[in-house]
N, C-alpha and C positions, 0 to 999 in steps of 0.2 A: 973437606972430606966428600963429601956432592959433589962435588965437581970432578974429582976424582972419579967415582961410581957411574960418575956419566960419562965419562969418557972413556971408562972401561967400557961400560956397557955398549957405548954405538961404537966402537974398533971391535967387538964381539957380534954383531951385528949391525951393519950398517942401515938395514933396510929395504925395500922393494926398489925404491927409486935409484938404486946404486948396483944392478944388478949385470951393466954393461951391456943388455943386450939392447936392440933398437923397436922400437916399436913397430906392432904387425905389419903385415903388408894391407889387410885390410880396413884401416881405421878410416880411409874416406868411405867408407860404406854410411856408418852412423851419420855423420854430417850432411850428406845425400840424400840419405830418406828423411834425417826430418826436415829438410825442407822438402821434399817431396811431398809430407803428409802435411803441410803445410801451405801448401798451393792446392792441396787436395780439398782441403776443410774451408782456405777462400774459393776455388771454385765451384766446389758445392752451396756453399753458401750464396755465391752472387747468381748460381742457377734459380735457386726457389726464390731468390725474392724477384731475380727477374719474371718466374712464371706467375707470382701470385701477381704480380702488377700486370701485366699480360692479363691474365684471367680478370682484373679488376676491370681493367677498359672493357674488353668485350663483354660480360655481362651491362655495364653500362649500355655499352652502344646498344644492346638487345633490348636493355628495359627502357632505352628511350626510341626506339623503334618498332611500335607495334605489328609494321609488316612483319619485320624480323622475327619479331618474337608468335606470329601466326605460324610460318613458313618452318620456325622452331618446333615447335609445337607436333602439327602437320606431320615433319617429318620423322619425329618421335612415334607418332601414332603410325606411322607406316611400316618402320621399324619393330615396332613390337609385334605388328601383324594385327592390328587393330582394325585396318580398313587395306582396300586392295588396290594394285596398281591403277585399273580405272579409277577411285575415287583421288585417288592422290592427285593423277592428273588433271584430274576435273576439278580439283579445291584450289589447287595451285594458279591454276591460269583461272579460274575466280580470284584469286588475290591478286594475280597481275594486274588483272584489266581494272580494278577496283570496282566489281561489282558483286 
C-alpha cells in the first residue's frame, strides 16, 4: 500500500530536478568568484605578513644602527617643524663626519 502512495505521489509530481529545462546560462559565474575571493583572501594575506616581516628587518636594522636611528630621529624633528633647514643640515653632516 506505500509503495503504491509513493508512486502515485512522485507521477503526481516528479519534482524540481525533472523539470526538462537546462540549467542557466550564468552558473560559471558562482564558481569564478569563489575562487576569485579565494585568491583575494590568500593574497591579502601573504601581503601583511609579507609587510609585517619587511617592517620587522627594518626596525632591526634601525635599532642596530645608531647612525640610523640619529638620522631617524633628526629627520622626524625636521619634519614636525621642530628645528629648521640650517639646523638639519648642520646635524646631518655632524653625523656624517662623526663628529
Amino acid at each position: 500500500m506505500l509503495t503504491t502512495l509513493a508512486t502515485q505521489a512522485t507521477a503526481m509530481h516528479p519534482g524540481p530536478w525533472d523539470e526538462g529545462g537546462d540549467a542557466p546560462a550564468f552558473w560559471p559565474v558562482f564558481p569564478i568568484t569563489f575562487g576569485l575571493f579565494w585568491l583575494a583572501v590568500l593574497g591579502t594575506a601573504f601581503y601583511l605578513i609579507r609587510r609585517r616581516m619587511n617592517s620587522n628587518t627594518t626596525a632591526a636594522a634601525a635599532a642596530a644602527d645608531p647612525l640610523a636611528k640619529a638620522q631617524s630621529v633628526l629627520a622626524e624633528r625636521f619634519a614636525r617643524g621642530e628645528i629648521d633647514e640650517d639646523e638639519y643640515l648642520m646635524r646631518t653632516s655632524t653625523l656624517r663626519n662623526g663628529g
